[in-house]
Short mmCIF file of the C-alpha atoms (twelve columns), coordinates in Angstrom:
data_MODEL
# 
_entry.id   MODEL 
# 
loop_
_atom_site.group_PDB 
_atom_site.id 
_atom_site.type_symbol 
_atom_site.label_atom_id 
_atom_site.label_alt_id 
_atom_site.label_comp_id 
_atom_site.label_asym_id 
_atom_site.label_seq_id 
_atom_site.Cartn_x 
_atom_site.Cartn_y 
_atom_site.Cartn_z 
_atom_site.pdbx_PDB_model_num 
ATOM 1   C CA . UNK A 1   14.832 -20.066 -24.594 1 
ATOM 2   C CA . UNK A 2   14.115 -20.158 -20.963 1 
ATOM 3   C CA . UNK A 3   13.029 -23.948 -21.481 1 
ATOM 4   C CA . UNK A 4   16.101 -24.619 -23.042 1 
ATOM 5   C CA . UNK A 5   18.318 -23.454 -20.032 1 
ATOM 6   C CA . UNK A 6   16.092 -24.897 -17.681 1 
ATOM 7   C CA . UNK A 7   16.111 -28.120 -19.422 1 
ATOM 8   C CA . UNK A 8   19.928 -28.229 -19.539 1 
ATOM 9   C CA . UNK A 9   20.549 -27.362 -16.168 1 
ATOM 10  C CA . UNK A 10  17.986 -30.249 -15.006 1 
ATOM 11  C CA . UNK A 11  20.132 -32.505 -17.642 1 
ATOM 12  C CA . UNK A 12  23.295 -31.459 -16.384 1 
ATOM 13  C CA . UNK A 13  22.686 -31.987 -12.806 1 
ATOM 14  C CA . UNK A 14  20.691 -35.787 -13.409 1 
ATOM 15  C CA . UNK A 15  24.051 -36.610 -15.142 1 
ATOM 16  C CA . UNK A 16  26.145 -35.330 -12.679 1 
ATOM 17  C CA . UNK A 17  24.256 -37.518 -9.952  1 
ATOM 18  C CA . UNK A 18  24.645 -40.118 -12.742 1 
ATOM 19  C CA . UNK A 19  28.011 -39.886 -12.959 1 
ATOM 20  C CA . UNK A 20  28.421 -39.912 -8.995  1 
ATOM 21  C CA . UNK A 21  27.505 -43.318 -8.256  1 
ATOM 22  C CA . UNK A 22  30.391 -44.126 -10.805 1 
ATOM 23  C CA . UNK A 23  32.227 -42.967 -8.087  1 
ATOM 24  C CA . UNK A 24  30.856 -44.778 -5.599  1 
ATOM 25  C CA . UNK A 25  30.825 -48.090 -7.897  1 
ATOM 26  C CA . UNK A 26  34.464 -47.664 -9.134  1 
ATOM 27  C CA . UNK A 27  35.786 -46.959 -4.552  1 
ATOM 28  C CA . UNK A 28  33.946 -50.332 -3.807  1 
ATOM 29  C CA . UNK A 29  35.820 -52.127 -6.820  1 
ATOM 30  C CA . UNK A 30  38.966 -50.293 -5.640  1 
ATOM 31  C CA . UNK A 31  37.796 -51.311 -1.912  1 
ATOM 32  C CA . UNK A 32  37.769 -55.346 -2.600  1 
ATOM 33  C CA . UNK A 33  40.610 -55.546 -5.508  1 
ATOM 34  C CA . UNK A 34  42.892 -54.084 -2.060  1 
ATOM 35  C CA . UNK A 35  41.552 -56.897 0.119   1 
ATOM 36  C CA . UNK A 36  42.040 -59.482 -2.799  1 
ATOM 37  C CA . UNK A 37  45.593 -57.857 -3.047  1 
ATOM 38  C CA . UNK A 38  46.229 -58.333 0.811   1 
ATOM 39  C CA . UNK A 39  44.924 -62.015 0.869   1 
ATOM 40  C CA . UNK A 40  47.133 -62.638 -1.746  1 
ATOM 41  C CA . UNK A 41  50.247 -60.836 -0.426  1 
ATOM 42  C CA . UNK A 42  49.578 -62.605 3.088   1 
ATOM 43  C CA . UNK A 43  49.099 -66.268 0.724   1 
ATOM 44  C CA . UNK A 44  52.688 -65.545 -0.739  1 
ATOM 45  C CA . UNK A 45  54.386 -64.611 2.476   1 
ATOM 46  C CA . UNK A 46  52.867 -67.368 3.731   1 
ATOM 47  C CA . UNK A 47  54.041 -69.786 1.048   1 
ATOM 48  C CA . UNK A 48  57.129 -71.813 2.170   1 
ATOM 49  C CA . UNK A 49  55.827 -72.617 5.772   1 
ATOM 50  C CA . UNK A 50  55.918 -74.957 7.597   1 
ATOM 51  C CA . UNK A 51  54.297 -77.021 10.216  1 
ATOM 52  C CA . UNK A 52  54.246 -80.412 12.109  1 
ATOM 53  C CA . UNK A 53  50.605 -81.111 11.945  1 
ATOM 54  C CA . UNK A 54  47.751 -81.063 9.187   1 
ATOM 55  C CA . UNK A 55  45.462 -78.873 11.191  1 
ATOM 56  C CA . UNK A 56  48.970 -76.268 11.857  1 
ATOM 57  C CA . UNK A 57  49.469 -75.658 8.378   1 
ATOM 58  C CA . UNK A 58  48.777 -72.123 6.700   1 
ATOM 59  C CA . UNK A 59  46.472 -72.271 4.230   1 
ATOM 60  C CA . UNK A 60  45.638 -70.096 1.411   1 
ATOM 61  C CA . UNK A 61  42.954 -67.232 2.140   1 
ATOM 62  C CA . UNK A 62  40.547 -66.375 -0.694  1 
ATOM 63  C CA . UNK A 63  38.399 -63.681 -0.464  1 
ATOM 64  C CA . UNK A 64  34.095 -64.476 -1.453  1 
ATOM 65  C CA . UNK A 65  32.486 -61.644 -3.136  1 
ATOM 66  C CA . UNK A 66  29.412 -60.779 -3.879  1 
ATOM 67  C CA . UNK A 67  26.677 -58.020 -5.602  1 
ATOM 68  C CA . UNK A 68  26.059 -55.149 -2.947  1 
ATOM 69  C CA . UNK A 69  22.728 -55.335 -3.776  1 
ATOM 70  C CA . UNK A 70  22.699 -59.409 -2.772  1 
ATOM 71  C CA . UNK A 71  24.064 -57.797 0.084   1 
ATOM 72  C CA . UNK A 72  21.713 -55.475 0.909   1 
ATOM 73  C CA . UNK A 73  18.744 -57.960 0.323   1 
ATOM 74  C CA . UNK A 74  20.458 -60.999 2.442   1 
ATOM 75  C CA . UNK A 75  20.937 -57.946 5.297   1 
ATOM 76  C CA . UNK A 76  17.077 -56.738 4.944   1 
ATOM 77  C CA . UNK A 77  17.812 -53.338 3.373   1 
ATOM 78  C CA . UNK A 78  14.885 -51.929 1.490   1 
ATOM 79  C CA . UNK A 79  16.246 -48.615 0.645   1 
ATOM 80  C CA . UNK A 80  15.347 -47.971 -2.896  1 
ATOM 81  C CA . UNK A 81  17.770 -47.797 -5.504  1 
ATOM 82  C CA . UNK A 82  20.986 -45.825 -4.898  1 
ATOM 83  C CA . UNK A 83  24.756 -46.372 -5.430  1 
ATOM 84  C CA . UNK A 84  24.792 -48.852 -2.436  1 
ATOM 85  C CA . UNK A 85  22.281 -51.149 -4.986  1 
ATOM 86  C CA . UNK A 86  25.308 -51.773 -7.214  1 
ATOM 87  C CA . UNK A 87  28.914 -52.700 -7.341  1 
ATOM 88  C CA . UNK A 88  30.516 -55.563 -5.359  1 
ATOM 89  C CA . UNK A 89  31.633 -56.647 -1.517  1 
ATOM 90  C CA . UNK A 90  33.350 -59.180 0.074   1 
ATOM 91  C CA . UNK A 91  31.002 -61.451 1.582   1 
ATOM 92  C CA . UNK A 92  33.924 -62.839 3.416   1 
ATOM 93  C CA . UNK A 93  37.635 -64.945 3.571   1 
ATOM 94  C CA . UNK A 94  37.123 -68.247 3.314   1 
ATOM 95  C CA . UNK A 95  40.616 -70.703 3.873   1 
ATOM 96  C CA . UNK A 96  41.057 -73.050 0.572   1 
ATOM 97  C CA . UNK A 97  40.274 -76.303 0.773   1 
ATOM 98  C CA . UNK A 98  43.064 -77.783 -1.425  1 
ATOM 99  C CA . UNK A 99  45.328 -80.545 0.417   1 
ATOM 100 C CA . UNK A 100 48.695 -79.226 2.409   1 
ATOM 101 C CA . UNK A 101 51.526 -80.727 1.164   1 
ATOM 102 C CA . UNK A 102 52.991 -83.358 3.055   1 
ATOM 103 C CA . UNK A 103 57.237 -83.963 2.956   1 
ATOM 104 C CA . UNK A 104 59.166 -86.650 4.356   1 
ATOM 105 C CA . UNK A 105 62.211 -84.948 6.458   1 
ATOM 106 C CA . UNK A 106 63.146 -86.414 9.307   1 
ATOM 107 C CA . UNK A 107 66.107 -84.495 9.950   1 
ATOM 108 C CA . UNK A 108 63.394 -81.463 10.524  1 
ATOM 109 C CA . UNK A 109 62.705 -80.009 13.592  1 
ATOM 110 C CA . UNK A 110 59.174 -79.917 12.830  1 
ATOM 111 C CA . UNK A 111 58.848 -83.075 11.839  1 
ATOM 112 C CA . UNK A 112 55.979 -85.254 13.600  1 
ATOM 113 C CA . UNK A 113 56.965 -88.412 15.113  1 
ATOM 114 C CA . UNK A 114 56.385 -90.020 11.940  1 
ATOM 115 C CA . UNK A 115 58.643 -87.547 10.035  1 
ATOM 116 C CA . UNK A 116 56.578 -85.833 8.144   1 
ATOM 117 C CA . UNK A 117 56.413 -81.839 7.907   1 
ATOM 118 C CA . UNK A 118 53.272 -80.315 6.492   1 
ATOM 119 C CA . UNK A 119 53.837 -76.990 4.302   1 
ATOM 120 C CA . UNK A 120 51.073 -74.538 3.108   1 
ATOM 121 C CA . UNK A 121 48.446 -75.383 -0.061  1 
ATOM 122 C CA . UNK A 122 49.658 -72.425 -1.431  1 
ATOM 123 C CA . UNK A 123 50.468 -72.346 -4.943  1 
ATOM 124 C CA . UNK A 124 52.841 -68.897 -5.664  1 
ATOM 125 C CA . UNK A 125 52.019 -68.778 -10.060 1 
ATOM 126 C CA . UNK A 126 48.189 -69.384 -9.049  1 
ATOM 127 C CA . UNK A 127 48.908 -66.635 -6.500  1 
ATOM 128 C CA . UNK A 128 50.823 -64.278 -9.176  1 
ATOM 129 C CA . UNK A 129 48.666 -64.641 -11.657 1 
ATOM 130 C CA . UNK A 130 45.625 -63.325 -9.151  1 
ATOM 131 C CA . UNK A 131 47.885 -60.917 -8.252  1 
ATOM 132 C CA . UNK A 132 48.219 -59.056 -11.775 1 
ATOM 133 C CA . UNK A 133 44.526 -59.814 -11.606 1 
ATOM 134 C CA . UNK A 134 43.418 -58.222 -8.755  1 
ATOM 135 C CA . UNK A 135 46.067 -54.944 -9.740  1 
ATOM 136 C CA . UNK A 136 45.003 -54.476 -12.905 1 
ATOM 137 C CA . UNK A 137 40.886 -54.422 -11.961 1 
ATOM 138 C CA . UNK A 138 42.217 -51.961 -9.464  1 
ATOM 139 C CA . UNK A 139 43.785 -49.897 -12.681 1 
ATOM 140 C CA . UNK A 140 40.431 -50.333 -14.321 1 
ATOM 141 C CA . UNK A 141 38.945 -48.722 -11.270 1 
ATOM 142 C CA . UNK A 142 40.677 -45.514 -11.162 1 
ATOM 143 C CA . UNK A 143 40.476 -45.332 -14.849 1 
ATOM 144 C CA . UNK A 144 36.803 -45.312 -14.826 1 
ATOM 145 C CA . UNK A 145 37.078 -42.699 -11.897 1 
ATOM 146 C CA . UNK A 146 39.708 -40.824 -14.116 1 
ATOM 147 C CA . UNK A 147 37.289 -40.770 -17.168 1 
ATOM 148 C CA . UNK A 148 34.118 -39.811 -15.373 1 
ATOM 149 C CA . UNK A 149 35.969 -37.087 -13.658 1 
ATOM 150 C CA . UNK A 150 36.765 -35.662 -16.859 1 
ATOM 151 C CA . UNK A 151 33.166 -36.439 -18.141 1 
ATOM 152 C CA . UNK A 152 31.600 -34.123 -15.254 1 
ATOM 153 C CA . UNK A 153 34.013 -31.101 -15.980 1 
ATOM 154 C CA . UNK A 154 33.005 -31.280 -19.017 1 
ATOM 155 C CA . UNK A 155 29.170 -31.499 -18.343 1 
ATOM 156 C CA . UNK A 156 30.132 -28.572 -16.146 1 
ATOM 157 C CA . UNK A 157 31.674 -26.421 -18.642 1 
ATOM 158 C CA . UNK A 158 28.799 -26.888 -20.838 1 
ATOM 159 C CA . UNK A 159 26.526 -25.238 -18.460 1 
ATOM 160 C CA . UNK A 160 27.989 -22.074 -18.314 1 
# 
């Protein structure tokens, strides 16, 4: 019998470490599905302006991600396997490379001296659509920390 609780109380607290790098794991998704969200909220705002030169022009932001644990090897880090070792970062924001659109208006005030006003490459339903994208991976998120939260008071109860 002794085995038996020791056995259960080793079980119970592997699983409970287990269960905390879901934590950790489920934060970092959270942590890039907000930047995602704020490139895209700064893309929309951005949508409709306007500029009187190519080079002026806003242009949609798009966040690069990649594995933590690429990460952590591109960076040098040798530190064995932990929570750091999985999940997902942003690498960085990169500006898209799709064309600004070019208008003929040369009643504008922007307009160059050829009359031309350049607006911003962004494209709002390609922007929407990550949008609902990047909000409900967030939703996934905290539903995973929801459920795992749950799944350790439960492991807990058992132990006593």
């Amino acid at each position: 019998m002794v085995k038996t609780n020791f056995y259960l109380e080793n079980t119970v607290r592997d699983l409970s470490m287990s269960l905390g790098n879901v934590f950790d794991i489920a934060a970092m998704g959270m942590s890039v599905q907000t930047i995602r969200l704020n490139t895209t909220a700064s893309n929309m705002a951005n949508a409709e302006t306007s500029a009187s030169s190519e080079a002026e022009a806003y242009k949609a932001l798009r966040p690069v991600f990649v594995s933590s644990s690429e990460k952590n090897a591109a960076n040098g880090s040798l530190n064995g396997s932990s929570s750091a070792d999985f999940g997902v970062m942003v690498r960085e924001i990169v500006e898209s490379q799709a064309p600004v659109n070019k208008a003929y208006e040369p009643n504008n005030p922007q307009a160059n001296e050829e009359g031309y006003v350049f607006y911003s490459n962004v494209n709002s339903i390609e922007e929407m659509a990550d949008m609902i994208s990047a909000s409900r991976s967030f939703q996934m998120n905290v539903e995973m920390m929801n459920t795992t939260k749950s799944m350790m008071q439960r492991l807990l109860s058992m132990g006593q």
